[in-house]
C-alpha positions as a printed NumPy array, in Angstrom:
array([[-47.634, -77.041,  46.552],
       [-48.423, -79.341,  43.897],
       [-46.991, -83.113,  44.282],
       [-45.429, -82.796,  41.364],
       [-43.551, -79.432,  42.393],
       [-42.76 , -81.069,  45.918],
       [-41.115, -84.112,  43.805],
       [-39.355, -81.988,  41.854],
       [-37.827, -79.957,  45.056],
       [-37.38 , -83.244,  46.917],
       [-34.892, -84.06 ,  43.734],
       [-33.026, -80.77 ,  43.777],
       [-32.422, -81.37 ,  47.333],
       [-31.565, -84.607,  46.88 ],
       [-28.402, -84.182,  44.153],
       [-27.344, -80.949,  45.528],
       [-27.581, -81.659,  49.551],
       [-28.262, -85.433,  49.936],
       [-31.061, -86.392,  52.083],
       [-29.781, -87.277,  55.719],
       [-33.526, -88.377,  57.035],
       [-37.324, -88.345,  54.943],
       [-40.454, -89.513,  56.904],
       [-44.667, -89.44 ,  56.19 ],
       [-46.738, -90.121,  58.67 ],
       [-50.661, -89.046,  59.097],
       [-51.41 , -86.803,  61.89 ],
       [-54.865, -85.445,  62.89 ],
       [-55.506, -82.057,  61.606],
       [-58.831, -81.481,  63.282],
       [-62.248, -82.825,  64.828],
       [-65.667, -82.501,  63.592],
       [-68.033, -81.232,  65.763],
       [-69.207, -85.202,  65.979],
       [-65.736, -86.035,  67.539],
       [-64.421, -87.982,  64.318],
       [-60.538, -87.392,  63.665],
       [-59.702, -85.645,  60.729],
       [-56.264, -86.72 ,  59.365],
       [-53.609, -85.159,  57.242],
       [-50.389, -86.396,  56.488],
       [-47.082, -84.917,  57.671],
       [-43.819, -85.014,  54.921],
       [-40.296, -84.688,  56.486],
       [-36.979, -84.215,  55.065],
       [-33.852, -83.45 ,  56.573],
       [-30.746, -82.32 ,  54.697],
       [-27.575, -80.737,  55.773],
       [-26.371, -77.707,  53.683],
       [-23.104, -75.191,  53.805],
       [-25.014, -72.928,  56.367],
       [-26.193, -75.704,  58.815],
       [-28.736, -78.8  ,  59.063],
       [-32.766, -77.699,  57.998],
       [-35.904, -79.571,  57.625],
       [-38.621, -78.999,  55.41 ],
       [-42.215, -80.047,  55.934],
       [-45.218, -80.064,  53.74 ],
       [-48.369, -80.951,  55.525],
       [-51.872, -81.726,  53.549],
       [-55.229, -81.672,  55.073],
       [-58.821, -81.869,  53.443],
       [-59.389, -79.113,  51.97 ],
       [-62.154, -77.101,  53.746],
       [-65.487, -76.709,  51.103],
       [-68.305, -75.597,  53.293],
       [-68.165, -74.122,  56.684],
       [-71.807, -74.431,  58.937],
       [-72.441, -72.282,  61.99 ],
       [-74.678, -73.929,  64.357],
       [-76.091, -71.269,  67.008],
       [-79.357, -70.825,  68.869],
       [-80.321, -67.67 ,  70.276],
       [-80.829, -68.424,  73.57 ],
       [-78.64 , -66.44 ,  76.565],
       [-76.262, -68.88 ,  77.03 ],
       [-76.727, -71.013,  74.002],
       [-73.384, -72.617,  72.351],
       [-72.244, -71.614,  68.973],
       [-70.37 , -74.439,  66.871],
       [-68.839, -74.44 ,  63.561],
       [-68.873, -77.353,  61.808],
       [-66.261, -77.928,  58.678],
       [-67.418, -79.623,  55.175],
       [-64.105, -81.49 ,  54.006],
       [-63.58 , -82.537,  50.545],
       [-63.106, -86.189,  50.243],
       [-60.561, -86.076,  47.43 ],
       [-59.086, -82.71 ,  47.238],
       [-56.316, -81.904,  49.531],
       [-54.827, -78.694,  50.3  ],
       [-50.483, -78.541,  51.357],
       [-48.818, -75.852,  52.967],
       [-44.387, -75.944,  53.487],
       [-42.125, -74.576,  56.076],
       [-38.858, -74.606,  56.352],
       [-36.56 , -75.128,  59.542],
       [-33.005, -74.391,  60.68 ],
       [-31.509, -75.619,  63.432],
       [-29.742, -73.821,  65.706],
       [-29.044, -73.656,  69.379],
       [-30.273, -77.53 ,  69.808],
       [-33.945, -76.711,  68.767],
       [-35.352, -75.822,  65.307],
       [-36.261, -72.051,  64.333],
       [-38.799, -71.479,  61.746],
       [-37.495, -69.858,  58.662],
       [-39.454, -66.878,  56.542],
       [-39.899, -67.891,  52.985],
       [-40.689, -64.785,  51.968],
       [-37.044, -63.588,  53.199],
       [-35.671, -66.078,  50.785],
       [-36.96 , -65.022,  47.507]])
């Protein structure tokens, strides 16, 4: 989802719900094969609506350009795959969450449309 699209829904939300918590925060999306971190960024936003309280997230990683195998072909021999990330393109995906029964169930976003 484009930021522009997520800034838009983030507004719709917003006048017809109110917003009752919004957080960012980076998280670590994966490690290179050379042990380096690398981070994404997690978007939160609560809202409470007629049929109960959700939360809708919108993660964004690197987005993946190149993908390496690294094998040998020994018996025995370790295959690794080693990720290219892009240093300025990112890549977002969105779920959405209800809670219910004191923990929060994913929601199908398919089933919505």
């Amino acid at each position: 989802m484009q930021d522009s699209k997520w800034d838009n829904l983030i507004f719709m939300i917003e006048e017809k719900f109110g917003i009752k918590n919004q957080s960012k925060e980076p998280i670590e999306v994966n490690q290179s094969s050379q042990g380096e971190a690398i981070m994404g960024e997690l978007e939160t936003i609560e809202f409470e609506t007629p049929t109960g309280r959700m939360k809708l997230e919108r993660m964004g990683r690197p987005k993946v350009i190149d993908k390496k195998v690294l094998s040998t072909k020994r018996i025995g021999g370790r295959v690794t795959v080693d990720y290219v990330y892009s240093s300025d393109e990112k890549s977002y995906g969105v779920k959405l969450y209800r809670f219910c029964d004191n923990n929060w169930q994913e929601v199908d976003l398919t089933a919505l449309v």
